[in-house]
C-alpha positions as CSV (number, residue, x, y, z in Angstrom):
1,X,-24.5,-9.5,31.9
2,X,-21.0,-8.2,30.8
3,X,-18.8,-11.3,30.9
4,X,-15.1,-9.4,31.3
5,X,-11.5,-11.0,31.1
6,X,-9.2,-9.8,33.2
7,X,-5.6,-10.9,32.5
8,X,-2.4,-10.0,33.3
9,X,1.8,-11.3,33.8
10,X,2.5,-12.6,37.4
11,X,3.1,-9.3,39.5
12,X,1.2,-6.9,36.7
13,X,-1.3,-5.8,39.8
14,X,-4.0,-7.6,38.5
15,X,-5.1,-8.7,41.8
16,X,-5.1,-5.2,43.1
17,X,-7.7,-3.7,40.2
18,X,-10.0,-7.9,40.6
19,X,-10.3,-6.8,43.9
20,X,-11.2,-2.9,43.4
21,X,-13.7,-3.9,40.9
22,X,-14.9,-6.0,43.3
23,X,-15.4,-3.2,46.0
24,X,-17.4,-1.5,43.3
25,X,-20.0,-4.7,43.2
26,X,-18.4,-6.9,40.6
27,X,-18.6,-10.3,40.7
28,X,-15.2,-11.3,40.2
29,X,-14.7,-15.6,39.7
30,X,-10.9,-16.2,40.4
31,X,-9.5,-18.9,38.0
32,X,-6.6,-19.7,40.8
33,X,-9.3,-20.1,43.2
34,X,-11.1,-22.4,40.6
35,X,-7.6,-24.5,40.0
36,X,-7.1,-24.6,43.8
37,X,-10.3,-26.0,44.7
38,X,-9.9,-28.6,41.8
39,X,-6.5,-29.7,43.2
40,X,-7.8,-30.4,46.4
41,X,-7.7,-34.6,47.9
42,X,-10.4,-36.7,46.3
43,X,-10.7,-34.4,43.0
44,X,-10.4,-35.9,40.1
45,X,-7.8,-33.0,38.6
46,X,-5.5,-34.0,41.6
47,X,-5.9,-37.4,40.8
48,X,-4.7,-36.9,37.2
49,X,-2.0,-34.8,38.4
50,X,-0.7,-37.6,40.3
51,X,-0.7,-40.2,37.8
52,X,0.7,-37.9,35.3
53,X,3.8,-36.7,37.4
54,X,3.8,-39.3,40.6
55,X,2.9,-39.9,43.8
56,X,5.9,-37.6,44.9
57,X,4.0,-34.6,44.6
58,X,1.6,-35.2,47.3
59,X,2.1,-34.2,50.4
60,X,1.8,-36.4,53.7
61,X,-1.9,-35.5,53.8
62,X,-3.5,-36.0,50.1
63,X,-2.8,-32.7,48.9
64,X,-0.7,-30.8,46.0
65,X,2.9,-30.1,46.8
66,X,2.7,-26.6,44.8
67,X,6.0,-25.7,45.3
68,X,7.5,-29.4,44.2
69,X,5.0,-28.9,41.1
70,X,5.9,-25.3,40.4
71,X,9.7,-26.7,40.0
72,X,8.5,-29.3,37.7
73,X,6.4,-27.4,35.3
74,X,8.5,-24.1,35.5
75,X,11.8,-25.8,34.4
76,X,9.9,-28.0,31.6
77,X,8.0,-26.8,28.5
78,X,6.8,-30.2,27.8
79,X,5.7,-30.6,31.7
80,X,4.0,-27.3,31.7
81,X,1.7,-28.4,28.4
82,X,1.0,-31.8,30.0
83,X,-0.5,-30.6,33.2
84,X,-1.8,-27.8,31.1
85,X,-4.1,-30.3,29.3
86,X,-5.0,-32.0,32.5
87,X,-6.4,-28.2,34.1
88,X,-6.9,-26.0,32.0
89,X,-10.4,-28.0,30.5
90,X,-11.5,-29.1,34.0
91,X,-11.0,-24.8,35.3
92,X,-12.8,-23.9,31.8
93,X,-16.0,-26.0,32.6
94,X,-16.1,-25.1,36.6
95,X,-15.9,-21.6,35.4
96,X,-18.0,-21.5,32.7
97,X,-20.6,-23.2,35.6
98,X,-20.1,-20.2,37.6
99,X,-20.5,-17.7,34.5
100,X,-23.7,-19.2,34.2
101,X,-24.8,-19.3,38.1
102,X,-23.8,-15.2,38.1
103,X,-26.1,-14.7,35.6
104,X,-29.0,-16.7,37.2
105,X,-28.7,-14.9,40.7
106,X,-28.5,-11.3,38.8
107,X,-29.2,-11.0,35.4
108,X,-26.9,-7.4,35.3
109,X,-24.2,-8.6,37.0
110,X,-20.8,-7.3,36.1
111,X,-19.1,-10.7,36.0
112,X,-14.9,-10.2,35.8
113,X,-13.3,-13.4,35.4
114,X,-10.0,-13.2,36.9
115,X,-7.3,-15.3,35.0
116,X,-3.6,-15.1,34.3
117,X,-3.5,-17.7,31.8
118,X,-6.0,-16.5,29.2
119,X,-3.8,-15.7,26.1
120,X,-2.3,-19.3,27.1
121,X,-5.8,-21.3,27.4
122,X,-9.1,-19.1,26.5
123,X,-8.1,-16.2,24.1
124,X,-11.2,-17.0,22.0
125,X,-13.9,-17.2,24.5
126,X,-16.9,-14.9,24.0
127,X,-15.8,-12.3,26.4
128,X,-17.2,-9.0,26.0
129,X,-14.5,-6.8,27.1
130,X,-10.8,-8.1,27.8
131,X,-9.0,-6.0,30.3
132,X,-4.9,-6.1,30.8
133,X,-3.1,-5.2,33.7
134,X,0.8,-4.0,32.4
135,X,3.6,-3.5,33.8
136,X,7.1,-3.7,32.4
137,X,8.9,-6.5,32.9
138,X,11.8,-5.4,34.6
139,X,8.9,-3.3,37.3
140,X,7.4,-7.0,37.9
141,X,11.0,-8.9,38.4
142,X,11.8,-6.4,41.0
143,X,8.3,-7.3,42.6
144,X,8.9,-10.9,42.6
145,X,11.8,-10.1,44.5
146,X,11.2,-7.4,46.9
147,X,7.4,-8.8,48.0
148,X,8.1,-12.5,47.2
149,X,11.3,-13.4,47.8
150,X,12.5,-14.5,44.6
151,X,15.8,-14.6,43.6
152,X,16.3,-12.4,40.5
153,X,16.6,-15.4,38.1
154,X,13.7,-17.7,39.7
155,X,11.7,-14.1,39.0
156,X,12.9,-13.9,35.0
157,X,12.2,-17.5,34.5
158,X,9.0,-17.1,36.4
159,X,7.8,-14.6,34.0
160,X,9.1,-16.0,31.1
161,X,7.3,-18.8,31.5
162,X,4.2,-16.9,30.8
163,X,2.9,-15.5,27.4
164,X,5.1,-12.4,26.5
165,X,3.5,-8.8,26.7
166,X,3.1,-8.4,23.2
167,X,0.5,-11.2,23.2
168,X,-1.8,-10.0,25.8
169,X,-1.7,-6.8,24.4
170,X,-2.8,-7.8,21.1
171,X,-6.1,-9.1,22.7
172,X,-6.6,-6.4,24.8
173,X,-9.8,-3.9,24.8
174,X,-9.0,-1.9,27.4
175,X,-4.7,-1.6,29.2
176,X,-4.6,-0.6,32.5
177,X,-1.0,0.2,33.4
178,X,0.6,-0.4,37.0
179,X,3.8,0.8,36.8
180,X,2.8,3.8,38.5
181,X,1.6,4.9,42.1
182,X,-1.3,2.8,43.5
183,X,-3.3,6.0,43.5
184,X,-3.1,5.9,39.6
185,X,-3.8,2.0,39.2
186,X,-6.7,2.4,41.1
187,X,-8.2,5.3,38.9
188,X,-8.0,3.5,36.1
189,X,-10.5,0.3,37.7
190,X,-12.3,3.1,38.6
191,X,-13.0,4.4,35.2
192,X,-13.0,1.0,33.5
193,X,-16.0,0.3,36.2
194,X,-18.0,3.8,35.2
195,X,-18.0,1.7,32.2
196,X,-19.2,-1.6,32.4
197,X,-22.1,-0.5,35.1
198,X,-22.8,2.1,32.3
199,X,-23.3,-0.3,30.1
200,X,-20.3,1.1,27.9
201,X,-18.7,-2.2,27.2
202,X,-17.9,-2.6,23.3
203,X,-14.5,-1.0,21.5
204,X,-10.9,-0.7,22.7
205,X,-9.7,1.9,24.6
């Protein structure tokens, strides 16, 4: 079972090649999905978020205020480690759970687990191949803005909140660049799955 990283800066287009390789018959594990499920009322992650930031950040119902969060963490370093160390082991467990039911239900699964954060919190996991969507910075600020509605300096301080380019691209195996037409992006999953169903998974390229 190829275990793949996929990684990428908010607004690279790694959703758009997770969910080609999906098309193809990957099993693709989605670490925000993972993180959104642990937030949810009555989880312990939620309940540690809680008492680490305060009550203020739930919503009338039990659940996570994102946006109020995403203010917090986004402004603050020192708030972004803290709830950092509060997620990132309870998502690294949950996942590594599913890794391991994948490989029960299909022994040759392709398993790509989709994750923004791994130079940030699992650079050194055993992954047999570690895939980067890229996109220059200045092509994913005018994303955040055009298809998200960010202003032009929530979308800089957005991405700068995340690992720089040069880091992800020091761990990368294989680069899939975005900056391009769709028709391009979606080539290159295309190849990259020739390869892992092939069995070609070892070496950069």
């Amino acid at each position: 079972m190829p275990l793949v990283a996929l990684t990428g800066g908010i607004a690279s287009g790694k959703s758009t090649i997770s969910a080609r390789l999906a098309e193809r018959g990957a099993v693709v594990i989605d670490a925000d999905a993972v993180v959104r499920e642990l937030q949810q009322p009555g989880m312990p992650v939620l309940r540690a978020i809680a008492a680490e930031f305060g009550d203020h950040l739930l919503l009338p119902d039990g659940s996570l205020d994102r946006a109020a969060l995403g203010a917090v963490v986004f402004a603050d370093d020192r708030a972004r480690r803290r709830l950092n160390a509060i997620v990132h082991p309870a998502v690294s467990a949950e996942s590594g759970r599913r890794f391991a039911a994948a490989l029960a239900a299909d022994p040759g699964a392709v398993v790509v687990y989709d994750v923004p954060l791994l130079v940030e919190a699992r650079p050194d996991d055993p992954w047999d191949l570690v895939v980067v969507a890229h996109a220059p910075e200045d092509v994913r600020v005018r994303r955040l803005v055009e298809l998200r509605g960010m202003t032009e300096q929530d979308a800089r301080a957005r991405v700068a909140s995340q690992a720089s380019d040069e880091r992800r691209l020091a761990i990368a195996d294989v680069v899939i660049e975005t900056d391009g037409e769709l028709s391009a992006t979606l080539a290159q999953a295309d190849a990259l799955w020739e390869r892992l169903s092939s069995g070609r998974v070892g070496g950069r390229s």
